[in-house]
C-alpha positions as MATLAB code, in Angstrom:
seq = 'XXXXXXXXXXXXXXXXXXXXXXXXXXXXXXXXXXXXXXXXXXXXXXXXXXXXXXXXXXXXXXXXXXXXXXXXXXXXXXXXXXXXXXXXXXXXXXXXXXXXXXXXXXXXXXXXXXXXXXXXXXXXXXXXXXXXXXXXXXXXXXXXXXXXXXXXXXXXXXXXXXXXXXXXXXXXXXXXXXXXXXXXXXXXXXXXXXXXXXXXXXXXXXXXXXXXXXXXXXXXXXXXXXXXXXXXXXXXXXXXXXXXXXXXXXXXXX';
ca = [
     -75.730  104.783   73.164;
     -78.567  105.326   70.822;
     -80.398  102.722   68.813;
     -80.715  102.806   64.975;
     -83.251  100.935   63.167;
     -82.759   99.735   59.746;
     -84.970   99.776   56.488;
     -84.782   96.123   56.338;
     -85.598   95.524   60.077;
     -88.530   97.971   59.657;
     -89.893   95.796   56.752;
     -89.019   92.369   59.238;
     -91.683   93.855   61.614;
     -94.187   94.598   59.101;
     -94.035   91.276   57.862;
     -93.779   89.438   61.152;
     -97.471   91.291   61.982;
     -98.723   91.310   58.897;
    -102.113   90.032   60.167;
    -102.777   92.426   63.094;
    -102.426   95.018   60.503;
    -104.800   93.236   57.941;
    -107.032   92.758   60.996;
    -106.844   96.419   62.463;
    -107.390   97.524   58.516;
    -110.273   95.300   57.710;
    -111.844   95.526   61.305;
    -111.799   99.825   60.711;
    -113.245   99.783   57.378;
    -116.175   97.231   58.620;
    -116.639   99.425   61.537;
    -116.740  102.950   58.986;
    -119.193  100.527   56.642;
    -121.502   99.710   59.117;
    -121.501  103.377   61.039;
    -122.222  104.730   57.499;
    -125.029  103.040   56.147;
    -126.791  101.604   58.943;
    -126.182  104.363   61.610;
    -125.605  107.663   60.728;
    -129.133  109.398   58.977;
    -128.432  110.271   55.463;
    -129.156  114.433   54.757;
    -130.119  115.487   51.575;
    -129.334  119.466   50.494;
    -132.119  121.464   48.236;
    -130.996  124.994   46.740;
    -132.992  127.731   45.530;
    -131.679  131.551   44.742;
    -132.371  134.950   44.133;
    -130.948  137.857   42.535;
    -131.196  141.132   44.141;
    -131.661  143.940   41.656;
    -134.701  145.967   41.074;
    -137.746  144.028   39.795;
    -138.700  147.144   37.833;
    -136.142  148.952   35.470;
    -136.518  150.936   32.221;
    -134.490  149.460   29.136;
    -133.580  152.699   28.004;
    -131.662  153.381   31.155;
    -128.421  152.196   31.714;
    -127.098  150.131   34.872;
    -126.152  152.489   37.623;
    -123.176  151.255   39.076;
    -123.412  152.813   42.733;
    -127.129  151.203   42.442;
    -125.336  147.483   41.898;
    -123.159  148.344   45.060;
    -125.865  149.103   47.055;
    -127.665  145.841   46.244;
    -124.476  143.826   47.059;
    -124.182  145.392   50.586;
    -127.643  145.009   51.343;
    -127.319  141.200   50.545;
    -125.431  141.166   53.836;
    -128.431  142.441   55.495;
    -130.573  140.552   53.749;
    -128.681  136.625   55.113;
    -129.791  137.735   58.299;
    -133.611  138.357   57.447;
    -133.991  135.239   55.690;
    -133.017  133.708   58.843;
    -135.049  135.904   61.045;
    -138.202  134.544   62.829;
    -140.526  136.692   61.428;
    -139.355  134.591   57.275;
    -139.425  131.212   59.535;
    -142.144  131.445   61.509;
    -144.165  131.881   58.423;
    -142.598  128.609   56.449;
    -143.354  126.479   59.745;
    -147.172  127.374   59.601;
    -147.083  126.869   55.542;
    -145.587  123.685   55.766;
    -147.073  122.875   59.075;
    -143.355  121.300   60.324;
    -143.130  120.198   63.587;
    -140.017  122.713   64.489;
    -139.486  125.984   65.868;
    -137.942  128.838   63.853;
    -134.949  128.246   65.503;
    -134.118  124.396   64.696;
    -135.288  125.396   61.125;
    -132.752  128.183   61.180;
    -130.377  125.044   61.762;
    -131.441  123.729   58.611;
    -131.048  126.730   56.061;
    -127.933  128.143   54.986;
    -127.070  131.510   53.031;
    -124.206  132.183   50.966;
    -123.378  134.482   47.968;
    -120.363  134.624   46.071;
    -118.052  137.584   47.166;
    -119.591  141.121   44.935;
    -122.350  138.757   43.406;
    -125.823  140.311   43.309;
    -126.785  136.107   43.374;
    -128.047  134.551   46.973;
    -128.152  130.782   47.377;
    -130.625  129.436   49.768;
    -129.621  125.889   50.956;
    -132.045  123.581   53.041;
    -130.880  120.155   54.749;
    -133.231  117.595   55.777;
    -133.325  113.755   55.817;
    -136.176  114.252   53.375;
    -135.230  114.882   50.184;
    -139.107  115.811   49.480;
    -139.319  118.118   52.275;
    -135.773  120.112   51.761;
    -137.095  120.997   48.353;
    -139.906  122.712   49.759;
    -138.154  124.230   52.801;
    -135.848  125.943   50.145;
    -138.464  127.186   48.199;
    -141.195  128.202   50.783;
    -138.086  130.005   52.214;
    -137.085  132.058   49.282;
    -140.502  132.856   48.409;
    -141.673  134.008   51.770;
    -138.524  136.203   52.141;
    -139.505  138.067   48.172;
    -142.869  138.542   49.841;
    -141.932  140.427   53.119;
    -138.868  142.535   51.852;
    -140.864  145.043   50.275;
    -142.694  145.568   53.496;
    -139.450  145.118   55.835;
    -137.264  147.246   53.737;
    -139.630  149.489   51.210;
    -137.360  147.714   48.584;
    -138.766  145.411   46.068;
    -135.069  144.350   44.594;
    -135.611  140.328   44.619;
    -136.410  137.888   41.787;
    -136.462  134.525   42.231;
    -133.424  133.174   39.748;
    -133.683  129.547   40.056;
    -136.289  126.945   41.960;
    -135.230  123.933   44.212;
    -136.157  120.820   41.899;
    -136.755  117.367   43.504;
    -134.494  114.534   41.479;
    -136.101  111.407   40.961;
    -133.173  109.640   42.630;
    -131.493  112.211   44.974;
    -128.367  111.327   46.711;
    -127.419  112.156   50.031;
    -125.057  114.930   50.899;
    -123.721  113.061   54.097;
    -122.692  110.529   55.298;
    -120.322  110.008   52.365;
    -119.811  106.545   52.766;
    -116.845  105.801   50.660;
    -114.886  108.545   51.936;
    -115.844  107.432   55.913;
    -114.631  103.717   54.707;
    -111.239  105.151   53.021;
    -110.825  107.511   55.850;
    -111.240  104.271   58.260;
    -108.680  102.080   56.261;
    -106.152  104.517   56.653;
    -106.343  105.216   60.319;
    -107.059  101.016   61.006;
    -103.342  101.093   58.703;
    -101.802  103.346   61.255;
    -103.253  101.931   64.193;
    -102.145   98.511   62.966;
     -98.487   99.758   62.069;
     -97.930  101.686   65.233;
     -99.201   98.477   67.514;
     -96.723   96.152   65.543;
     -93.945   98.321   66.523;
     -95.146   98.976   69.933;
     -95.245   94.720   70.558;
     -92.234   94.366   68.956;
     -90.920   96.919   71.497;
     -92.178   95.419   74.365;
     -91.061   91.906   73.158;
     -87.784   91.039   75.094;
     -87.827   87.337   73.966;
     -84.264   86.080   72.343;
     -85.257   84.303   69.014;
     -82.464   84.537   67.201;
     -78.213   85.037   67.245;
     -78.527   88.169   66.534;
     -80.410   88.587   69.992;
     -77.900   86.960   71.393;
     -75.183   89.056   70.115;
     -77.252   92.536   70.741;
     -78.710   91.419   74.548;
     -75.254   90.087   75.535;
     -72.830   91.669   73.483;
     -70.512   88.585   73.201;
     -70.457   86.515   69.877;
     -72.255   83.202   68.597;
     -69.798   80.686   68.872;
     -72.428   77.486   67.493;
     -75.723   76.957   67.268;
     -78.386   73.994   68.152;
     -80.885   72.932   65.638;
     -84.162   72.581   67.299;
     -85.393   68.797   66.967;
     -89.231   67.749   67.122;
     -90.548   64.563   68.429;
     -91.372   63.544   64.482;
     -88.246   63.775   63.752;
     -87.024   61.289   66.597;
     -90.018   59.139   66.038;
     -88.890   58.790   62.147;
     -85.839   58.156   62.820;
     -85.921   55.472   65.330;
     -88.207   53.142   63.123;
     -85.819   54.154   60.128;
     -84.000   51.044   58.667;
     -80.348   50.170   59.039;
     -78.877   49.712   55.636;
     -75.434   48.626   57.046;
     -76.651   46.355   60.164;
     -79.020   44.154   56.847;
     -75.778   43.927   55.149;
     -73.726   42.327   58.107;
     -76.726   39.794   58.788;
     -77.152   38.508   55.262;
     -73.427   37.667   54.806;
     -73.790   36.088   58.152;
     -76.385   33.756   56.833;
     -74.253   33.568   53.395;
     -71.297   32.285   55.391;
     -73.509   29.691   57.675;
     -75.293   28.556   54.367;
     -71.443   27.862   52.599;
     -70.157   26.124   55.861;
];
């Protein structure tokens, strides 16, 4: 025979562990708080980008539209150059980092808007200072060797990395982390309420009685605490005074 579960026994359980899920909610989003800002490393992101076209182009000819195509393929080619050892290598020695080409090559990505002459150059570091100049030194290295690597001299710098004066970090994003937390601690909370209240077997109530057994409630006993019996043995007799003063009122007329 299955079991169904009602709205309003659903909303019974919530209520009954109301504070494990308060306590699974707030104990997530302290955890997420104090993971975010006094763990994790904050990153900062610098871009700089180029347009490939020729550097060099008379203004009495028109744009040659086969010539644009061929600059937009060869901007495939080009994402893998700019991450080549032979660009790298050079902005380690410029800007004497203590890195190999490789774990800088972890630190610069390339991307360009699909049939867009425009490459962006992005550079991650957990110095804001020093991801500026990656992104730059980068960009200007590769303008200098592609003439020489590809007899080509089709890039122009379109826009420098800039330092802010107060940059914010990319990651971690510390209010999303602490929303992210108070959801999960929500669900963890909900789904251990349920599981305890599946687990509990106790009989608390007739309606226990009636589901466990399957006979009905014929009376019930009020639970009595030992206040209650304490009060009400040094509670006054009303009646009993009544009896002994017209006692003494009859005595007194004899």
């Amino acid at each position: 025979m299955e079991e169904t579960i009602s709205l309003k026994e659903i909303f019974a359980v919530l209520k009954k562990r109301i504070k494990l899920i308060l306590a699974c909610i707030f104990g997530a989003a302290v955890i997420a708080a104090i993971v975010s800002y006094f763990v994790l490393t904050p990153t900062y992101e610098a871009n700089s980008s180029f347009i490939v076209n020729q550097s060099q182009q008379d203004s009495q000819t028109q744009y040659n539209v086969d010539e644009i195509r061929t600059n937009v393929e060869l901007i495939n080619t080009y994402n893998v150059i700019i991450k080549s050892a032979r660009i790298l290598n050079q902005v380690v020695d410029e800007l004497n980092l203590d890195m190999t080409s490789d774990e800088l090559a972890q630190k610069i990505q390339v991307s360009s808007e699909e049939q867009s002459q425009v490459v962006t150059v992005t550079a991650t570091d957990s110095s804001p200072k020093l991801a500026v100049e990656m992104a730059n030194t980068t960009v200007t290295t590769f303008q200098n060797e592609i003439p020489e690597l590809m007899n080509v001299d089709n890039v122009n710098i379109l826009s420098e990395a800039e330092l802010e004066p107060n940059p914010s970090p990319v990651s971690p994003n510390s209010m999303l982390n602490i929303a992210i937390a108070i959801v999960l601690g929500a669900m963890i909370g909900v789904g251990i309420a349920f599981l305890l209240e599946y687990l509990d077997n106790t009989i608390t109530s007739e309606e226990d009685v009636e589901k466990q057994l399957g006979t009905p409630v014929l009376g019930t006993i009020s639970s009595i605490q030992e206040k209650d019996i304490s009060e009400q043995q040094f509670r006054p007799q009303p009646r009993n005074l009544e009896r002994g003063n017209h006692h003494v009122a009859q005595k007194k007329s004899v």
